[in-house]
Backbone as a printed PyTorch tensor [residue, N CA C, xyz], in Angstrom:
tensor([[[  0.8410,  -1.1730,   0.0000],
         [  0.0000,   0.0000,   0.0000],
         [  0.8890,   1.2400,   0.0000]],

        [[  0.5020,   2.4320,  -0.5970],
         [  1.2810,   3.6140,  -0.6000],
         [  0.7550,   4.0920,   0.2870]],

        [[  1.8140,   4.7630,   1.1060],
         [  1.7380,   5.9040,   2.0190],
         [  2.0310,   7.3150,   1.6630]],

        [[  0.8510,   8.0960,   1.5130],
         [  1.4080,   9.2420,   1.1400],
         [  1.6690,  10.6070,   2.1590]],

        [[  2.5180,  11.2370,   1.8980],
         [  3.3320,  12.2000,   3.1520],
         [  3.5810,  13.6610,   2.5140]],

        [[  3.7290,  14.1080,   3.3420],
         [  3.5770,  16.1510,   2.8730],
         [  5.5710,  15.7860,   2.8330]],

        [[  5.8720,  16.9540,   1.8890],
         [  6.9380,  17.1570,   1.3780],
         [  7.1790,  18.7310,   1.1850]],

        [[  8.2060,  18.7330,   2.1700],
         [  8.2080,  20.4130,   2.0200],
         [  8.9600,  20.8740,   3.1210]],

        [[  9.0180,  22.4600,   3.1520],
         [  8.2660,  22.9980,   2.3600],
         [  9.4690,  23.2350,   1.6020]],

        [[  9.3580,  24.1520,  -0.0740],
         [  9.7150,  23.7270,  -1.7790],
         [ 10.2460,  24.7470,  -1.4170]],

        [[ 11.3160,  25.4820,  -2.2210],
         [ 11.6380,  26.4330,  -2.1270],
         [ 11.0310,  27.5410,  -2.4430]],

        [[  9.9370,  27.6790,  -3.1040],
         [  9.1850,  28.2890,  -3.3280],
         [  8.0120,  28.8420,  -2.0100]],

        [[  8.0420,  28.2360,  -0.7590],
         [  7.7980,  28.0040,   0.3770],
         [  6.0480,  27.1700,   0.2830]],

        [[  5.6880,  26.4260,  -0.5360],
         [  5.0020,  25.7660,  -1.1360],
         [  5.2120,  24.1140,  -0.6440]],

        [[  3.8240,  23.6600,  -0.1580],
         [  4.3880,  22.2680,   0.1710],
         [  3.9580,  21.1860,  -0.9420]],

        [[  4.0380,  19.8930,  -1.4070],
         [  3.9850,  18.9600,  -2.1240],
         [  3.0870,  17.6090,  -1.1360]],

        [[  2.2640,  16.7480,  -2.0150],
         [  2.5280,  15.4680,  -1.5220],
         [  2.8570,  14.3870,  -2.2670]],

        [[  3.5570,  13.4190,  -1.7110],
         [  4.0830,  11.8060,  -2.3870],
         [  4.1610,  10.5190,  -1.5450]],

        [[  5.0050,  10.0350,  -2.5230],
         [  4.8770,   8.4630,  -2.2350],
         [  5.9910,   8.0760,  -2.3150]],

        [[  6.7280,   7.4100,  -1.9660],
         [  8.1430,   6.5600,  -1.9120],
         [  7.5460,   5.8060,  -3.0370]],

        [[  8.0240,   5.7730,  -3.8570],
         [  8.1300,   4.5640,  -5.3480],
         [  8.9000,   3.7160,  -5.0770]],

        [[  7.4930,   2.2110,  -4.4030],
         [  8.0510,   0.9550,  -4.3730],
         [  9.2610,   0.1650,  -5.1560]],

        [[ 10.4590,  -0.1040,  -4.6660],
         [ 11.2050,  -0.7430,  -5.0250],
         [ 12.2880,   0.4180,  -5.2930]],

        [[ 12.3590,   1.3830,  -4.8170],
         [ 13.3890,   2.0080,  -5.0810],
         [ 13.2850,   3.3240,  -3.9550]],

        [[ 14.4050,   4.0980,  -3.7910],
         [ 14.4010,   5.4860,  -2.4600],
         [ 13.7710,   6.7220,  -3.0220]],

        [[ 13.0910,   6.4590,  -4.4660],
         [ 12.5580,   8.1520,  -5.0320],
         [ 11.4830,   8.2090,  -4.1060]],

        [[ 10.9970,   9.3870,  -4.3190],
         [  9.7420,  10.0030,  -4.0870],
         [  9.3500,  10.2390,  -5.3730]],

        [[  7.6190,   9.8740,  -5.6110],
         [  6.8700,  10.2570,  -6.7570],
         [  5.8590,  11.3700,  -5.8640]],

        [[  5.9960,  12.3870,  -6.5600],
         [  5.0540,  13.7160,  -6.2290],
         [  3.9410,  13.0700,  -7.0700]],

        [[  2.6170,  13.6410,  -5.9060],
         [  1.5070,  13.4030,  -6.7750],
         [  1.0670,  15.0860,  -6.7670]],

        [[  0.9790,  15.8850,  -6.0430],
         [  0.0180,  17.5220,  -5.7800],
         [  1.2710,  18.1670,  -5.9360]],

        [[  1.6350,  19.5700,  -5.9340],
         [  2.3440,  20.4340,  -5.5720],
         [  1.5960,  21.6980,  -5.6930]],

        [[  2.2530,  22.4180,  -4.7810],
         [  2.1670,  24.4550,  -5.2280],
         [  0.7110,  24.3630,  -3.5950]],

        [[  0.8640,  23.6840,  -2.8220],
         [ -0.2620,  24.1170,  -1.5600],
         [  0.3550,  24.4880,  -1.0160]],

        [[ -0.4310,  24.7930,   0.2500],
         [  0.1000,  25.0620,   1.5230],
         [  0.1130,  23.7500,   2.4450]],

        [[  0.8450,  24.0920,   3.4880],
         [  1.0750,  23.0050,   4.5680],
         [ -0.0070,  22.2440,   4.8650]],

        [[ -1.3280,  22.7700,   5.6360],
         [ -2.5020,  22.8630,   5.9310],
         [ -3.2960,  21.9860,   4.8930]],

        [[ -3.1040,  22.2370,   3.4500],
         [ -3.6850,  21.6910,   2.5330],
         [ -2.9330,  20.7950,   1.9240]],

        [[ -1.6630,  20.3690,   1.5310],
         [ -1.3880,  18.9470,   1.0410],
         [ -1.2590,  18.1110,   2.7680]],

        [[ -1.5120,  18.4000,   4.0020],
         [ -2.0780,  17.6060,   4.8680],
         [ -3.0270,  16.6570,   4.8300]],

        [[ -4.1210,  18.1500,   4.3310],
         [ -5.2770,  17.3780,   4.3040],
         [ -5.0700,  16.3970,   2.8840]],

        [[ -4.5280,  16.6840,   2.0760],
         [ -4.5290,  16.1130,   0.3360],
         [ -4.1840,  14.7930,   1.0090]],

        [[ -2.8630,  14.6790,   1.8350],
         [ -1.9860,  13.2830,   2.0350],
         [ -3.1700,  12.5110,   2.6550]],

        [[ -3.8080,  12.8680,   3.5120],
         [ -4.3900,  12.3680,   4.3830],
         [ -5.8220,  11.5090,   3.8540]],

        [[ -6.1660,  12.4100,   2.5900],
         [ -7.2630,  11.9380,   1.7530],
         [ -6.9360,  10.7000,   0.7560]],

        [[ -5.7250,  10.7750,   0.5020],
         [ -5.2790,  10.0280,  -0.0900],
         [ -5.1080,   8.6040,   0.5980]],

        [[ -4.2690,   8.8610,   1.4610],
         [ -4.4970,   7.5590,   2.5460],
         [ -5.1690,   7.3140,   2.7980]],

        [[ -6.0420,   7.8660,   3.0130],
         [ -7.5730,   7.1910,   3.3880],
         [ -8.3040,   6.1330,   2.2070]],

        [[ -8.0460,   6.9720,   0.7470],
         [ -8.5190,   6.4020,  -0.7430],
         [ -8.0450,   4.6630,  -0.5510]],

        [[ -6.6450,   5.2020,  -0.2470],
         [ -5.2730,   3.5680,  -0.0020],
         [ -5.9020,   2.7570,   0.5530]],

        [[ -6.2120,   2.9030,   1.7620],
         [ -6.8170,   1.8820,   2.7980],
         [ -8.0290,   1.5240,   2.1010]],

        [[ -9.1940,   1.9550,   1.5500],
         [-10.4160,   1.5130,   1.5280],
         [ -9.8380,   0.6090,   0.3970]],

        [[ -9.0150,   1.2180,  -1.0180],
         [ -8.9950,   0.3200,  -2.1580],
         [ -7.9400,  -1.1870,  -1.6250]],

        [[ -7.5620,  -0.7900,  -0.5710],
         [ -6.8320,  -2.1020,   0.0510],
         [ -8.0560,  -3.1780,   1.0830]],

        [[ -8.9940,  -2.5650,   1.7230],
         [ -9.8440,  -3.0950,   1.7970],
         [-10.6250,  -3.6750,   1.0850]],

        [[-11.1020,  -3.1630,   0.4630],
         [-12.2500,  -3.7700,  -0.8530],
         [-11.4280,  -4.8840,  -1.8160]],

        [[-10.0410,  -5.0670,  -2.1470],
         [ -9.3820,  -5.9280,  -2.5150],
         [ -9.3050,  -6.9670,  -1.3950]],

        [[ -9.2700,  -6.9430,   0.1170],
         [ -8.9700,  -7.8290,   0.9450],
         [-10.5450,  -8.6160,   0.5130]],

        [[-11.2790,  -7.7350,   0.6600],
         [-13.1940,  -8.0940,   0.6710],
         [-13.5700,  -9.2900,  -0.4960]],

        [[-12.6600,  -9.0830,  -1.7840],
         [-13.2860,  -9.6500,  -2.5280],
         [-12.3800, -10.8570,  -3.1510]],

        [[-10.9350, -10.8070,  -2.3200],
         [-10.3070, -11.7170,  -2.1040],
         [-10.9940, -12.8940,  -1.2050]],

        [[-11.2910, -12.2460,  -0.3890],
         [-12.0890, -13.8160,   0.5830],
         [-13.2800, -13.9970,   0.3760]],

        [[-14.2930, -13.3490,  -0.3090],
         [-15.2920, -13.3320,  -1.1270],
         [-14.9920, -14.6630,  -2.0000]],

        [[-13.8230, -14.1570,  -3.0370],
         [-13.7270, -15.0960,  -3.8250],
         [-13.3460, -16.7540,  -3.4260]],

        [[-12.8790, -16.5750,  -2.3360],
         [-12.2930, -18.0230,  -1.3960],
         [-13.3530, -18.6770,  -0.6690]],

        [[-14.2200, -18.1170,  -0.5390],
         [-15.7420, -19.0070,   0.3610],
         [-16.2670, -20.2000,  -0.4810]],

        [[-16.3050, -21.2560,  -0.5000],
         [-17.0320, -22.1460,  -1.2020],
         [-18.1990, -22.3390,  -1.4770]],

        [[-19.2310, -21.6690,  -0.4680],
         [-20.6010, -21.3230,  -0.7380],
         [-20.8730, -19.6040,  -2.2840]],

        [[-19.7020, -19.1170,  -2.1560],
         [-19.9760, -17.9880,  -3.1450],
         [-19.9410, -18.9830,  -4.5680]],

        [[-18.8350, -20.2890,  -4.3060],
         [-18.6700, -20.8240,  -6.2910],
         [-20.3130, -21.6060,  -6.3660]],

        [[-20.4330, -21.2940,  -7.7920],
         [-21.2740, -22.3940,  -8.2830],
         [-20.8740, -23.1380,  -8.6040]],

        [[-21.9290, -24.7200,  -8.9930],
         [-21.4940, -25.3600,  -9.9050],
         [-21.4320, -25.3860, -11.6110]],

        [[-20.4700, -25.7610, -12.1230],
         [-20.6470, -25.8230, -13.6020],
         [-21.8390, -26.1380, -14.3020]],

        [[-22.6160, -26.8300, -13.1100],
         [-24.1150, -27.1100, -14.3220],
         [-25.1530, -25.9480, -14.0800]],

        [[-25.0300, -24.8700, -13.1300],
         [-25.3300, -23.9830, -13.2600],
         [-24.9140, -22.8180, -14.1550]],

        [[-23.4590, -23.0590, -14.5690],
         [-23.3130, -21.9960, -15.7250],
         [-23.7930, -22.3880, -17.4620]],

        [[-23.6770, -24.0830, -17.1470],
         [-24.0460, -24.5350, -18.2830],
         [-25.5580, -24.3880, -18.6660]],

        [[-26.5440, -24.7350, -17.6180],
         [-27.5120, -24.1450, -17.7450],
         [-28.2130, -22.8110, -18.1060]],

        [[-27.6390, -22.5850, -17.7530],
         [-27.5240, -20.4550, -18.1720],
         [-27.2510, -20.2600, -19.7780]],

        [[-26.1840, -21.0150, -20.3290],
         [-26.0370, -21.0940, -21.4750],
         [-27.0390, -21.2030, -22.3880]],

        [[-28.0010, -22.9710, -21.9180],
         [-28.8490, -23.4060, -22.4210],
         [-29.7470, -22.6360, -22.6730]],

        [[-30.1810, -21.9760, -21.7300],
         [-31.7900, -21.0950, -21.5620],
         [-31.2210, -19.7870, -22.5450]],

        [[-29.8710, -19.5370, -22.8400],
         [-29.5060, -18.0930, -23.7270],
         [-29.7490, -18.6130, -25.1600]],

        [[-30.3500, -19.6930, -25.7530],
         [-30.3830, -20.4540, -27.0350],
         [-29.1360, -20.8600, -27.0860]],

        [[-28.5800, -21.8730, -26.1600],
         [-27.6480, -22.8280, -26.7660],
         [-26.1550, -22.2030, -27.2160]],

        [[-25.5180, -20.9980, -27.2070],
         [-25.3560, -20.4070, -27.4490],
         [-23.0420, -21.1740, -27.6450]],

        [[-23.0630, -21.4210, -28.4850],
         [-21.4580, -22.3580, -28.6320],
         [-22.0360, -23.3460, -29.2990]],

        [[-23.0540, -24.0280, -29.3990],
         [-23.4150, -24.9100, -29.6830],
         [-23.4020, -25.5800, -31.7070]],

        [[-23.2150, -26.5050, -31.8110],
         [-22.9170, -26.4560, -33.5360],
         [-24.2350, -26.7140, -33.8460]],

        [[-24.8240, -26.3300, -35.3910],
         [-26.1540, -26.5790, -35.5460],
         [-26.5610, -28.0770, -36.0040]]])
């Protein structure tokens, strides 16, 4: 998951926010040209975005792992059937 963090302040006396770019020591800027106060809040929104889209991936990871969520194949095959046969040679 990215963590994103205020960067600053620029010489411009302007703050930034980023991310450490996995697998290596850069920083990737995502905002620039705010104030302190406001790429705070930016970082902070952002992290927040992180966590939920890391949640909702955990969600539908074990979603997908429950054995009551799979069907069986004769339920998809059936589905087929009732669409007119639909693969079928004439």
């Amino acid at each position: 998951m990215l963590t994103h963090t205020l960067i600053g302040p620029l010489p411009d006396d302007t703050y930034a926010v980023g991310y450490p770019t996995p697998g290596c020591s850069v920083m990737t800027v995502v905002s620039t040209g705010m104030t302190k106060e406001r790429a705070q809040e930016e970082a902070a929104r952002l992290n927040e975005e992180q966590e939920k889209r890391a949640a909702a991936i955990e969600r539908d990871r074990l979603l997908r792992m429950r054995p009551e969520t799979l069907r069986p194949v004769t339920d998809y095959l059936s589905e087929i059937e009732l669409a007119g046969g639909a693969g079928e040679a004439p």
